[in-house]
ZANURO-502868 format. One record per atom (N, C-alpha, C): residue number from 1; residue in one letter; chain; x, y, z. Coordinates in pm, whole numbers, plus 50000, padded with zeros to 5 digits. Layout:
<recs>
REC  num  residuo  cadena      u      v      w
REC  NUM        a       A      X      Y      Z
...
</recs>
This chain:
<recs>
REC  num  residuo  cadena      u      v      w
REC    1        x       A  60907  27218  87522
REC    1        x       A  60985  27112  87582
REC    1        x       A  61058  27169  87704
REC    2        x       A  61086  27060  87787
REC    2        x       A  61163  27158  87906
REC    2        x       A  61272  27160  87861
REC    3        x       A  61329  27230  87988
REC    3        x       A  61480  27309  87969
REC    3        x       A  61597  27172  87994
REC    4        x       A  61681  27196  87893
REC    4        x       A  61804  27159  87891
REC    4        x       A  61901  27107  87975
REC    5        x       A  61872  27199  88052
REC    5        x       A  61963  27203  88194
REC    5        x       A  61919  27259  88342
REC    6        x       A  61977  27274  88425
REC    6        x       A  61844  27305  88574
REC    6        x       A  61847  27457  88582
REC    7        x       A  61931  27514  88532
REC    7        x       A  61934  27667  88579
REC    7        x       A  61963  27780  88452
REC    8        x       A  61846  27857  88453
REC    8        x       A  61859  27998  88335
REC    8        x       A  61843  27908  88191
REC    9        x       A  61760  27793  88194
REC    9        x       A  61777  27794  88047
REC    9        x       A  61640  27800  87989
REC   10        x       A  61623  27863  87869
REC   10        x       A  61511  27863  87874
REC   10        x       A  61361  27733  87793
REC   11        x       A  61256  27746  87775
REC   11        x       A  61239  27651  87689
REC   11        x       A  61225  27644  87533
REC   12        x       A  61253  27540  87437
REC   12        x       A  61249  27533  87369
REC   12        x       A  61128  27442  87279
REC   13        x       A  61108  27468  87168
REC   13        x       A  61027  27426  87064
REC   13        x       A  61043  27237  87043
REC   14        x       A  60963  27187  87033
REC   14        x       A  60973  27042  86971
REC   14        x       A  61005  27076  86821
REC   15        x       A  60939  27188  86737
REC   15        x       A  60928  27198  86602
REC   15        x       A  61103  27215  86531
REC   16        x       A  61171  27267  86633
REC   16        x       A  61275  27306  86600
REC   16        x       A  61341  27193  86526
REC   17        x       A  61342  27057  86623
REC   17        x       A  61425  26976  86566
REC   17        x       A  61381  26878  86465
REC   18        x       A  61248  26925  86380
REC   18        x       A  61185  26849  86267
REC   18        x       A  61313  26888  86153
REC   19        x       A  61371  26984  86101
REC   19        x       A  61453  26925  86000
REC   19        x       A  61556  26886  86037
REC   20        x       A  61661  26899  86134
REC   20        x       A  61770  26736  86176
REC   20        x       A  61725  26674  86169
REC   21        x       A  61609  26608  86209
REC   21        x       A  61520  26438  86263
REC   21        x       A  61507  26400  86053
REC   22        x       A  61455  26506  86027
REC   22        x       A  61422  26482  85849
REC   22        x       A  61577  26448  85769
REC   23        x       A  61631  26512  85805
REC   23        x       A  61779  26504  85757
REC   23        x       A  61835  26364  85756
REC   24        x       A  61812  26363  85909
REC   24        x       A  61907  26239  85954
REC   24        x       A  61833  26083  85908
REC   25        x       A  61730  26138  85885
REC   25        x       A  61630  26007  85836
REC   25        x       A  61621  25976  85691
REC   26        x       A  61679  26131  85618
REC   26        x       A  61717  26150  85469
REC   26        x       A  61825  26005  85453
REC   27        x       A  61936  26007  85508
REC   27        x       A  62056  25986  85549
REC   27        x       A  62059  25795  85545
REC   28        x       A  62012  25805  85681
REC   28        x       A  62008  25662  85780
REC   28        x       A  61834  25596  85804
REC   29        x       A  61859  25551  85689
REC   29        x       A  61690  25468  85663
REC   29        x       A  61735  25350  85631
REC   30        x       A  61589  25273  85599
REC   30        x       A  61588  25137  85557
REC   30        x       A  61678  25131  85359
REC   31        x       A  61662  25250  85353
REC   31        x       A  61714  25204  85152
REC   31        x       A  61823  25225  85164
REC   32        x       A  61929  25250  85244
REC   32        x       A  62053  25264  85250
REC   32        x       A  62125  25135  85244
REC   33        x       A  62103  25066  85332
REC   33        x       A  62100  24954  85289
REC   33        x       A  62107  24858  85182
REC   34        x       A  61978  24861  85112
REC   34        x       A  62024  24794  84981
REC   34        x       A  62087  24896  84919
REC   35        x       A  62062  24989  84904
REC   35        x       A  62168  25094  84828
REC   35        x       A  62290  25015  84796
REC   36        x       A  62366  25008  84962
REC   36        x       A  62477  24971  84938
REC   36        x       A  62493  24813  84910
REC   37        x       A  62428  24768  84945
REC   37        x       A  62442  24611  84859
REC   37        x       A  62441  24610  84710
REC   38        x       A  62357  24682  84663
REC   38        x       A  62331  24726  84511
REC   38        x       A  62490  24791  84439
REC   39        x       A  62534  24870  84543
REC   39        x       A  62640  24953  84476
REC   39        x       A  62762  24852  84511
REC   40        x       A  62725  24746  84606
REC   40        x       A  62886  24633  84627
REC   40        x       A  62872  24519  84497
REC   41        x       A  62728  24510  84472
REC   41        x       A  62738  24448  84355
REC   41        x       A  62795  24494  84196
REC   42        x       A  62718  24593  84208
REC   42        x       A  62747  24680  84080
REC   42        x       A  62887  24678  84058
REC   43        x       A  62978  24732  84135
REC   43        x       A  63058  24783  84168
REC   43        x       A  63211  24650  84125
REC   44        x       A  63154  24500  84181
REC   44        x       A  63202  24422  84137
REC   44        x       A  63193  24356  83984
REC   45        x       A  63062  24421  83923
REC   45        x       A  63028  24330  83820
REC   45        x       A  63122  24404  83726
REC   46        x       A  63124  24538  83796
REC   46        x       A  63138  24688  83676
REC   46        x       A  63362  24571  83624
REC   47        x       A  63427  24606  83778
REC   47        x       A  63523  24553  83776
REC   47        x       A  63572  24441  83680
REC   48        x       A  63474  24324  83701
REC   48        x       A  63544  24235  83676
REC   48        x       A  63517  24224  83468
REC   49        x       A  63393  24288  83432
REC   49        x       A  63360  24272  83324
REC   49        x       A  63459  24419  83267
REC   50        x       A  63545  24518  83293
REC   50        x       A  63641  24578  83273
REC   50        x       A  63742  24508  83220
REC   51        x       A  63823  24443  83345
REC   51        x       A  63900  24354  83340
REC   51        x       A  63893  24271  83211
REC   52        x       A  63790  24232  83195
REC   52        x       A  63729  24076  83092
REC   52        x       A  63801  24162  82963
REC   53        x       A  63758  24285  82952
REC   53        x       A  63769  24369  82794
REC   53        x       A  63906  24398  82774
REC   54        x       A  63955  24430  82916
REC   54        x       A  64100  24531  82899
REC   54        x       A  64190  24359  82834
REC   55        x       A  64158  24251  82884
REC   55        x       A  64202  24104  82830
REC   55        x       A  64236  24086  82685
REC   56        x       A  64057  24123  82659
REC   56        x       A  64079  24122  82503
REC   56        x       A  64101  24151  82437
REC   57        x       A  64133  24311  82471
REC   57        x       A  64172  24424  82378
REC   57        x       A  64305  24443  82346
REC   58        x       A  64369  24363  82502
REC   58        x       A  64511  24328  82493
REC   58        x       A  64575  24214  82404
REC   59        x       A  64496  24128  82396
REC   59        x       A  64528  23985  82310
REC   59        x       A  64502  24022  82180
REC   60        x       A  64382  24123  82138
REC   60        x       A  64362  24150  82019
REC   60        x       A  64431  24234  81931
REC   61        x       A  64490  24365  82041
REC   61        x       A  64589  24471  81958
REC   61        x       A  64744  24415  81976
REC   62        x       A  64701  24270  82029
REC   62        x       A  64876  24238  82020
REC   62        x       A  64942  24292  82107
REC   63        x       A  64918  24320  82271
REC   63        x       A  64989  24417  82344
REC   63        x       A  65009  24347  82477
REC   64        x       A  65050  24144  82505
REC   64        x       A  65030  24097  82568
REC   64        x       A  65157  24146  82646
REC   65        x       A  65294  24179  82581
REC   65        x       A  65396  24183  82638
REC   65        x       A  65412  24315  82661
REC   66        x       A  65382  24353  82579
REC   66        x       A  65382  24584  82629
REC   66        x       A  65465  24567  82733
REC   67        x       A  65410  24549  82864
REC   67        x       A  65484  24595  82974
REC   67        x       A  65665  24591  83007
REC   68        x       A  65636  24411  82949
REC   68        x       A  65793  24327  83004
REC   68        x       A  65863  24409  82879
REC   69        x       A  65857  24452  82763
REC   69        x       A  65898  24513  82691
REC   69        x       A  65945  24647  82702
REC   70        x       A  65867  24731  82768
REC   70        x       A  65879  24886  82840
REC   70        x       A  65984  24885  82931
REC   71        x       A  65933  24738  83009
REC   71        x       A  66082  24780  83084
REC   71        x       A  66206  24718  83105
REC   72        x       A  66231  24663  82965
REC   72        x       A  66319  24604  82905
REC   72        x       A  66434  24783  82917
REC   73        x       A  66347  24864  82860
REC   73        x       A  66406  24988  82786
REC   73        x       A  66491  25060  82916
REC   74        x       A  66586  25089  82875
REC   74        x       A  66683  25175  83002
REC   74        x       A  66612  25312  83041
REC   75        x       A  66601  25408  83030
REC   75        x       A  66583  25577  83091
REC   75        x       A  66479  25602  82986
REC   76        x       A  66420  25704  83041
REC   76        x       A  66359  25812  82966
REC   76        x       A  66438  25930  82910
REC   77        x       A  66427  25940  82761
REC   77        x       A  66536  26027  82695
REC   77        x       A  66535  26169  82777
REC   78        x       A  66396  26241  82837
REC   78        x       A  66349  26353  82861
REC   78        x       A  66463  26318  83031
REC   79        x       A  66457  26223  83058
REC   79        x       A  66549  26221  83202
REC   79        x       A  66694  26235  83187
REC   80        x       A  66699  26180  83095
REC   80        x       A  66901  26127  83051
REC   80        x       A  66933  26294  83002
REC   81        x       A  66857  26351  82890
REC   81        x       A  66919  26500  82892
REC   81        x       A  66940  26580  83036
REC   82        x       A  66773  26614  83119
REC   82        x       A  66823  26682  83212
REC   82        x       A  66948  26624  83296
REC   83        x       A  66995  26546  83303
REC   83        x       A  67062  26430  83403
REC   83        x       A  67181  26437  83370
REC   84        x       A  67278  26551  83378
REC   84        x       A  67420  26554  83319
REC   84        x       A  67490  26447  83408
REC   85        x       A  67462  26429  83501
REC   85        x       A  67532  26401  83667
REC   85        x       A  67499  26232  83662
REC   86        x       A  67614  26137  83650
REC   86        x       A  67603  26013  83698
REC   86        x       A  67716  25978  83821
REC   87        x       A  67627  25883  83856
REC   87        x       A  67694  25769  83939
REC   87        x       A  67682  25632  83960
REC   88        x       A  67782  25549  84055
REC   88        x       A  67769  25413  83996
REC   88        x       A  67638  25390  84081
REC   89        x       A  67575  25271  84049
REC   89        x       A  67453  25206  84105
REC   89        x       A  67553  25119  84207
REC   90        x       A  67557  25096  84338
REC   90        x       A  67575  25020  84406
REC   90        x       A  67533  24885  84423
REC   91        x       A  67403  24821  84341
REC   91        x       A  67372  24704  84311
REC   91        x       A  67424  24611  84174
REC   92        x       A  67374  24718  84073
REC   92        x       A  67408  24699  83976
REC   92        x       A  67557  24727  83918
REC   93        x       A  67615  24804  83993
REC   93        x       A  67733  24834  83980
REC   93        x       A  67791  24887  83811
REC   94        x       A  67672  24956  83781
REC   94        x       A  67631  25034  83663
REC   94        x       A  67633  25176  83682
REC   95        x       A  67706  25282  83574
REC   95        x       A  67678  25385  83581
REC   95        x       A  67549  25471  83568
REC   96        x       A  67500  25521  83622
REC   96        x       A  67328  25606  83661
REC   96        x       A  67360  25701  83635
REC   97        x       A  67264  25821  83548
REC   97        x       A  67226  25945  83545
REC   97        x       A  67141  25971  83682
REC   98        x       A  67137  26074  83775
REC   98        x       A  67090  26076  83898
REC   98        x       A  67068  26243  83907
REC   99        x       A  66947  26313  83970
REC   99        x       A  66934  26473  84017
REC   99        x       A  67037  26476  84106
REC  100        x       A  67064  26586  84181
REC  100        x       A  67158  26621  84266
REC  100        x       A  67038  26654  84443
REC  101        x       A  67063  26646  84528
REC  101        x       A  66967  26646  84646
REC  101        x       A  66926  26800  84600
REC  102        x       A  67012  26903  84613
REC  102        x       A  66939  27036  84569
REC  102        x       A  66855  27053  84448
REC  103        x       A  66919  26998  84328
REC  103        x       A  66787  27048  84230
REC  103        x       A  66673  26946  84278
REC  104        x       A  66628  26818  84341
REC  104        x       A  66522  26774  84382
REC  104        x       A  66472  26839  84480
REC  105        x       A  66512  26911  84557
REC  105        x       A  66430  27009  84667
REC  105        x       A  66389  27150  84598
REC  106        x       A  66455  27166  84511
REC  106        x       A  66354  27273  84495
REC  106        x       A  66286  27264  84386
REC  107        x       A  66270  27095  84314
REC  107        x       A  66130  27049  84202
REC  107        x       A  66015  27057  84316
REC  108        x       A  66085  26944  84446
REC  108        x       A  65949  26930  84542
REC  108        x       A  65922  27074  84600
REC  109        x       A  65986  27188  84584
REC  109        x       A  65904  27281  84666
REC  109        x       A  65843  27409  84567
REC  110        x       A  65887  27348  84423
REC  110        x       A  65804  27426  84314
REC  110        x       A  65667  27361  84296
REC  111        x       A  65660  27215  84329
REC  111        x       A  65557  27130  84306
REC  111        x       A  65464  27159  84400
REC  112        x       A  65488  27164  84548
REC  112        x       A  65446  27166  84650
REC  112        x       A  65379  27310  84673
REC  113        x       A  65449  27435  84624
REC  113        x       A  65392  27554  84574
REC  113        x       A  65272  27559  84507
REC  114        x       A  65303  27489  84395
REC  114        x       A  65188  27504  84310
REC  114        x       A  65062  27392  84353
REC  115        x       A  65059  27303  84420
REC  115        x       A  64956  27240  84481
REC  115        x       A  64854  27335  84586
REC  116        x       A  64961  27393  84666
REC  116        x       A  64882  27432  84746
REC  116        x       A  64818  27597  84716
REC  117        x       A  64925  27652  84615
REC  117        x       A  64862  27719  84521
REC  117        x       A  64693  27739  84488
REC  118        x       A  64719  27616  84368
REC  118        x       A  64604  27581  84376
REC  118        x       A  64463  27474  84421
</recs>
């Protein structure tokens, strides 16, 4: 094939670029396509027939209210111990167990350690 460019380059192979051309045709073909129509369907049926079960399983184990019930409940006991430290809620005008800005900076930079850790 000719050169690239007008000066010092030299020539190159047509053969060279048979596996990109294979690759890219791996890639970006005609079945990609339905592929993804196949996988927008799937994908919805998978959803909504989830949904259908998580319904029944909820009506059946009796767990319609679970939620409004959960958060009926004030604190997490595991929070209220660490949490010597209250103050009032300014909305509620309720006393709060609350971290202090320092012990939350250095949870986020033990956390943040160990993320990037690992």
């Amino acid at each position: 094939m000719c050169p690239l460019c007008d000066k010092k380059c030299p020539f190159w192979k047509l053969n060279s670029t048979c596996l990109s051309s294979w690759q890219s045709h791996l890639f970006d073909n005609e079945g990609t396509v339905f592929f993804a129509i196949f996988m927008g369907i799937w994908v919805t049926l998978f959803l909504e027939f989830w949904k259908r079960r998580q319904a029944r399983l909820e009506y059946e184990w009796d767990l319609v209210d679970f939620e409004e019930e959960q958060q009926q409940l004030q604190i997490r006991p595991e929070f209220e111990i660490k949490c010597t430290n209250r103050r009032q809620n300014k909305i509620t005008q309720e006393m709060e167990p609350y971290l202090p800005v320092t012990s939350k900076c250095a949870r986020f930079c033990l956390s943040g350690a160990t993320v990037i850790f690992w």
